[in-house]
N, CA, C and O of each residue as an XYZ file, in Angstrom:
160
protein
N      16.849     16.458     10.550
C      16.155     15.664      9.554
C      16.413     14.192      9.822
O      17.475     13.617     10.059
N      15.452     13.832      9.747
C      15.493     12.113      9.865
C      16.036     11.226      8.878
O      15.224     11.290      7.955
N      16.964     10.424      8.546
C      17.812      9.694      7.786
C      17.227      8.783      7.048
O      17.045      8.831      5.832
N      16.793      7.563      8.121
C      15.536      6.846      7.301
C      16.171      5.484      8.426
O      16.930      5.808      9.340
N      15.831      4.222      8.264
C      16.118      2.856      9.178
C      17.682      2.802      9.043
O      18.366      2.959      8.031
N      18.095      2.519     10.435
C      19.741      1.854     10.219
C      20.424      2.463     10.224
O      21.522      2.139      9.770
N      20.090      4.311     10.981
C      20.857      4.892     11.194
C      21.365      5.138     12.636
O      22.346      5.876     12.721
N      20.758      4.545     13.990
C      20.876      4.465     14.978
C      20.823      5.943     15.469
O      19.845      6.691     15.482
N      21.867      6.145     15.798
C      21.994      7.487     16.743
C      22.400      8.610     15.830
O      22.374      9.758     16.275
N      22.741      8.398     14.697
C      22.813      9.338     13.504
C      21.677      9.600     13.229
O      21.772     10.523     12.420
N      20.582      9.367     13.391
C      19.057      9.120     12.517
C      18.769     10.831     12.502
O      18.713     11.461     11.446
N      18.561     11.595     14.141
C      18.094     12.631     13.876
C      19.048     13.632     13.238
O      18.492     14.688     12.938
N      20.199     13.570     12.990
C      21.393     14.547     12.790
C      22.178     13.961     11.175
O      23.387     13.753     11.070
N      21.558     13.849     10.479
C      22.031     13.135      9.070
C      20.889     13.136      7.860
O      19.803     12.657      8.187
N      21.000     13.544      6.720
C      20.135     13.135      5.545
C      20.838     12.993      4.349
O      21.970     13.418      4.121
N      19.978     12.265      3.468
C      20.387     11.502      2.292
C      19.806     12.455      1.232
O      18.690     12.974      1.255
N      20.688     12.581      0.374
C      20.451     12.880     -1.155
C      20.155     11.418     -2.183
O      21.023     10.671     -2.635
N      18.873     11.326     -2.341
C      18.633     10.620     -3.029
C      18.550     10.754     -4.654
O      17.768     11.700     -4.757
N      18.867     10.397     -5.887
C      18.362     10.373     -7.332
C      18.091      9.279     -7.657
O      18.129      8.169     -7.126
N      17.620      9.936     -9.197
C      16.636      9.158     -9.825
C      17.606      8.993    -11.232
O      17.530     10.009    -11.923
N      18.518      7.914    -11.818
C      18.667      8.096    -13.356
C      20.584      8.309    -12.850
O      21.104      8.523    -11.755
N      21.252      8.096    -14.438
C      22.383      8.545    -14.411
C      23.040      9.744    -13.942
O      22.343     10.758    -13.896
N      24.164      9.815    -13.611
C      24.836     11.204    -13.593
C      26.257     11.363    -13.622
O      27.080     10.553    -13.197
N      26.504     12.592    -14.217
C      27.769     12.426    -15.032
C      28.823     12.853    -13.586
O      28.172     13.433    -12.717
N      30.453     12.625    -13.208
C      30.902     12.728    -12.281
C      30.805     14.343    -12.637
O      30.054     14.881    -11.824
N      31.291     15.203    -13.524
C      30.931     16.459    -13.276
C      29.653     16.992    -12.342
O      29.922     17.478    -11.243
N      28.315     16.905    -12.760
C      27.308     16.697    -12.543
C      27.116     16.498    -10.583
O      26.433     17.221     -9.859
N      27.815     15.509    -10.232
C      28.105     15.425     -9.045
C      28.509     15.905     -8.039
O      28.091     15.928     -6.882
N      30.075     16.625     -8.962
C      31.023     17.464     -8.389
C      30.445     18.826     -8.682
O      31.198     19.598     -8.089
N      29.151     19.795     -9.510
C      29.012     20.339     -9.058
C      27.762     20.193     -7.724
O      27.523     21.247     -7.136
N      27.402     19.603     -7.509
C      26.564     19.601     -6.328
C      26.850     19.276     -5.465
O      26.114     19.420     -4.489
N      28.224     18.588     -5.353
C      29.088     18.720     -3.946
C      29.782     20.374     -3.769
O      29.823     20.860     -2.639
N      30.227     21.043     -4.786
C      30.361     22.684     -4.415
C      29.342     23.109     -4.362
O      29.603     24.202     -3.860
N      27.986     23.092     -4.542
C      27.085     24.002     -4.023
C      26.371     23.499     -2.560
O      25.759     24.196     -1.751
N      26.615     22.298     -2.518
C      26.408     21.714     -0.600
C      27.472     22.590      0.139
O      27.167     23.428      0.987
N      28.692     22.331     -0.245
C      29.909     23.692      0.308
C      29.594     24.814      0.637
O      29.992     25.484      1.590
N      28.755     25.085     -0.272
C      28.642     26.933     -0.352
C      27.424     26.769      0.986
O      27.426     27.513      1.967
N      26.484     25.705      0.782
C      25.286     26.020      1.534
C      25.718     25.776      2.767
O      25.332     26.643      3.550
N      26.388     24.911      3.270
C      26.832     24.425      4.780
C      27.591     25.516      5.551
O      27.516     25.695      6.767
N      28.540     26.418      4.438
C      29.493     26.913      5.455
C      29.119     28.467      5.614
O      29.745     29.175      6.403
């Protein structure tokens, strides 16, 4: 996946999670354990 400008040699091998609006650090921390679950 393509990163977006300014990623040089990372560009093809890197992507961004982008939002929209507040979020609570819970909120965060669960969607860093479900990136976990999906990666490994």
């Amino acid at each position: 996946m393509a990163g977006g400008g300014g990623y040089g040699k990372l560009k093809d091998s890197t992507f961004r999670i982008g939002h929209m609006g507040d979020h609570t650090p819970d909120q965060v921390e669960g969607l860093l354990h479900v990136l976990t679950d999906v990666f490994q």
